[in-house]
N, C-alpha and C positions, 0 to 999 in steps of 0.2 A: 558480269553475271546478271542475268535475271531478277526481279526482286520476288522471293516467296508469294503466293497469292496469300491472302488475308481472309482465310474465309471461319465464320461463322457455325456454321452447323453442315454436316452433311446429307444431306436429304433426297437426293437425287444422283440417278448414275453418273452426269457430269463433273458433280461436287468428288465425287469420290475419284474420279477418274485425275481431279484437277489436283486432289491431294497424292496420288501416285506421281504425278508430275514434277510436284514437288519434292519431294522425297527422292526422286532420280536427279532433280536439279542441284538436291544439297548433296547427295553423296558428291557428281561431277564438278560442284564448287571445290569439292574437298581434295579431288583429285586433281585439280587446273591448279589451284594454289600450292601443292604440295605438301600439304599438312603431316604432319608427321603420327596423327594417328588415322586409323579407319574407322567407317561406323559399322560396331558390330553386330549384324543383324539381330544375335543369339540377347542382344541387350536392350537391344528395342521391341514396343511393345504395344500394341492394339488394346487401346478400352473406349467401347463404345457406350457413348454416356445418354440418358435418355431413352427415345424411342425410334431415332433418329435411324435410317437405310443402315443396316451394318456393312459391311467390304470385305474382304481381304485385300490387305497391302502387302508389296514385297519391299527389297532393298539388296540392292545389288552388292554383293558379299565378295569378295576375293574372284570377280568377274560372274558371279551365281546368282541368279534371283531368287532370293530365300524369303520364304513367308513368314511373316512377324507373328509373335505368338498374340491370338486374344486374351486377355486379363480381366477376370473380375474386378481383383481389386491390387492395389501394386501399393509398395512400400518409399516413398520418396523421402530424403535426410531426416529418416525416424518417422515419418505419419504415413499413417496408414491411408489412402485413399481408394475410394469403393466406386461402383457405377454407377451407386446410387445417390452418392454423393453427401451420405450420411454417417457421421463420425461416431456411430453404434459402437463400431469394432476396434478403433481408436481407442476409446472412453472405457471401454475392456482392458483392451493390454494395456492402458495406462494405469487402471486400479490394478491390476497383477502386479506391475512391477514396484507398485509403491506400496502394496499388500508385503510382498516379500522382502522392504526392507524395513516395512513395521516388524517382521515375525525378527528378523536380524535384529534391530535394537531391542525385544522384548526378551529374544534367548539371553542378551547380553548385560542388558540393564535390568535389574528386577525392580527396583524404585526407583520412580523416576520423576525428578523435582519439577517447578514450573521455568525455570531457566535453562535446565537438559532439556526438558521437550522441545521448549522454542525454537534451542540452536538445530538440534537432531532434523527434529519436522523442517525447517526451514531448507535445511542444510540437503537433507538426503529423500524427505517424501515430497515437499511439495513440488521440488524440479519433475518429477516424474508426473506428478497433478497437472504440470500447468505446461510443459516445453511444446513450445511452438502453438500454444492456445489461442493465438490470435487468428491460424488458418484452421484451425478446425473445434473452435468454441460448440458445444455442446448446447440445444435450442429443445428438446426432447426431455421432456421429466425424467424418463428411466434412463436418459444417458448423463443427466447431471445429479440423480439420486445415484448413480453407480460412482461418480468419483465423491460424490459429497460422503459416502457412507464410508470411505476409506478413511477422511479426515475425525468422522464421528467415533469412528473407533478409534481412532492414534487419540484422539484428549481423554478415552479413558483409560490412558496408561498411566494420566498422571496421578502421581499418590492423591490423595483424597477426594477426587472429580468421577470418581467409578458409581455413584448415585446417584448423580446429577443429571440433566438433561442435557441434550448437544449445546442449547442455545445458552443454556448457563456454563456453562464447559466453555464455549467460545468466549463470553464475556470476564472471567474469572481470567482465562488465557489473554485475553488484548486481543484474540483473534477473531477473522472475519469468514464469514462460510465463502468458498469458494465459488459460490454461486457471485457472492458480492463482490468478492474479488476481480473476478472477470466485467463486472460492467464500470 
């Protein structure tokens, strides 16, 4: 087999051309070796990042050259990635889903001590704060005020922190702002 080219950026009709070449090369590896699965066109997917020549690719399907969808932004093992390469939208459905299991422990708990929050928060919001934070750490004030203000609400669930200020709330708690967390 050939070895895939290595290329960098596509910018020019060669580059593009050189990446179609490839992509005919990896299906044909797939088919020389006998692999036991195919690549399914319908699963692969065009995102052209930058401002870099866009293309159409294809990918030869059940003997079809079928044209790969282009993608704003695609979902890989839970993170969201964009064209622009800015984890905006990320940092959204990450405070959504850790919103909605603040509103689940608030229907459910109506007092809630400082050793229930700890376990709770640790346990069921912060995973949704923080999973996979090292590929799409948050560099933008309003993407790290959008997950920080999830945390600012959950300490004032706890019984008598509801007057307090977040940073006294964090210290009264043993806890650290998620902004500090992450460096």
């Amino acid at each position: 087999m050939q070895t895939i080219q290595n290329m960098e950026k596509v910018s020019v009709l060669e580059d593009a051309e050189g990446l179609q070449q490839d992509l005919e090369r990896l299906v044909n590896w797939s088919d020389m070796w006998l692999l036991c699965f195919r690549f399914s066109a319908e699963k692969c997917k065009v995102m052209h990042i930058g401002h870099n020549m866009k293309s159409v690719y294809f990918l030869n399907d059940k003997g079809l050259a079928v044209e790969l969808q282009e993608v704003e932004e695609e979902k890989d093992l839970g993170v969201l990635i964009s064209k622009d390469l800015t984890p905006s939208k990320q940092c959204v459905a990450a405070a959504n889903k850790a919103r909605s299991v603040l509103g689940m422990i608030y229907r459910n708990f109506k007092v809630i001590n400082k050793r229930q929050f700890l376990t709770l928060c640790k346990t069921y919001v912060h995973p949704h704060l923080e999973y996979c934070i090292q590929a799409w750490s948050p560099s933008l004030r309003k993407d790290i005020d959008c997950l920080e203000n999830v945390q600012r609400r959950a300490t004032k669930m706890v019984a008598g922190l509801k007057n307090l200020s977040y940073v006294q709330c964090l210290e009264r708690l043993n806890l650290t702002s998620l902004e500090e967390r992450r460096k």
